[in-house]
N, C-alpha and C positions, 0 to 999 in steps of 0.2 A: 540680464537687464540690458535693454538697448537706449541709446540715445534718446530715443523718443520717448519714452518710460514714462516722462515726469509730464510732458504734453498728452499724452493720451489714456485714455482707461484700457485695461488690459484686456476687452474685449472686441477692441476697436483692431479689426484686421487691414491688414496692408492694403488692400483696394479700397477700402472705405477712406482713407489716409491721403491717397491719392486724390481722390473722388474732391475730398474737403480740398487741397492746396490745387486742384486742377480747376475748381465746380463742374465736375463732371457728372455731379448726381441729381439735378435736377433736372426735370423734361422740359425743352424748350421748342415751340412748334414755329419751325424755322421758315415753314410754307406759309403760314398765316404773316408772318412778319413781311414777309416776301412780298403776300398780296397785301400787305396793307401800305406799301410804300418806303420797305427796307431797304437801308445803302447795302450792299454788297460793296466790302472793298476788300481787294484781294492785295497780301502785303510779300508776293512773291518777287522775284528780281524781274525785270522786263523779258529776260529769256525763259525763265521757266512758265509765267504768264503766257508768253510766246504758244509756249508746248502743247498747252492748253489750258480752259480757264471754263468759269462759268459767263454762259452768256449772257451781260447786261453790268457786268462787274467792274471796277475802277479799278485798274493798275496802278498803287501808289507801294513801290516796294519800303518796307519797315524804315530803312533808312532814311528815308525821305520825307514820311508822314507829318512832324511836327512841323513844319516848312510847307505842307499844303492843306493843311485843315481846312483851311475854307474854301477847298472842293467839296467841302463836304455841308449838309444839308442840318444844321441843329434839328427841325424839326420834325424830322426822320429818323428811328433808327438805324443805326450800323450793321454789320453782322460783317467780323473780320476770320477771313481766311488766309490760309498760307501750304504749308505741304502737307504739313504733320500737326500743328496745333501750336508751338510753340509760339512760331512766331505773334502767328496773330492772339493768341494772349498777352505777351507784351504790346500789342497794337491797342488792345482790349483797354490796360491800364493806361497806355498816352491819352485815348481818347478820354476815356472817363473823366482823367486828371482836366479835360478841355470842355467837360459838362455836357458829353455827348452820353444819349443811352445806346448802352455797346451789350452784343452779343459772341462770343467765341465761338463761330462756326466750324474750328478745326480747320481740318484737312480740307482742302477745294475740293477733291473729286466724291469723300464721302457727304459734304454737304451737298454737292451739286446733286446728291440722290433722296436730299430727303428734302427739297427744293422742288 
């Protein structure tokens, strides 16, 4: 019996688990948001930004974000990036908490491929 036992049905496998606590299971067509006048904000540090980024993106690293909201556009979507997904998940929930419609783009360089 694991931990999660009492949270999930016993058919419910470990990616599916994830999937639910990450939203990683639904499809989101991140180029249509793109062309329809999506913020890209990228919530990496100014140096890894530096490294590389997607082109057209706002450099506002995670720490920083609640402090510059209104670079940002209410009536546009978002779509937050960062290296690997975490961060801009927690960027995902600041915003939302600020009545933006927020998207979790993950990683910069895998969204920058399906952009």
């Amino acid at each position: 019996m694991s931990i999660l036992s009492p949270l999930f049905p016993k058919k419910t496998n470990r990616m599916n688990i994830l999937k639910m606590l990450f939203g990683g299971g639904t499809s989101i067509d991140f180029a249509e948001l793109v062309q329809n006048g999506a913020q890209i904000i990228d919530v990496r540090t100014q140096g890894e930004y530096a490294s590389g980024h997607i082109d057209g993106s706002l450099n506002i690293p995670l720490q920083a974000l609640e402090n510059n909201v209104g670079k940002l556009k209410k009536d546009k979507p978002v779509i937050t990036c960062c290296a690997s997904g975490m961060r801009s998940g927690s960027a995902k929930g600041i915003l939302e908490a600020q009545g933006f419609e927020v998207y979790n783009g993950g990683g910069w360089a895998s969204l920058k491929q399906k952009i």
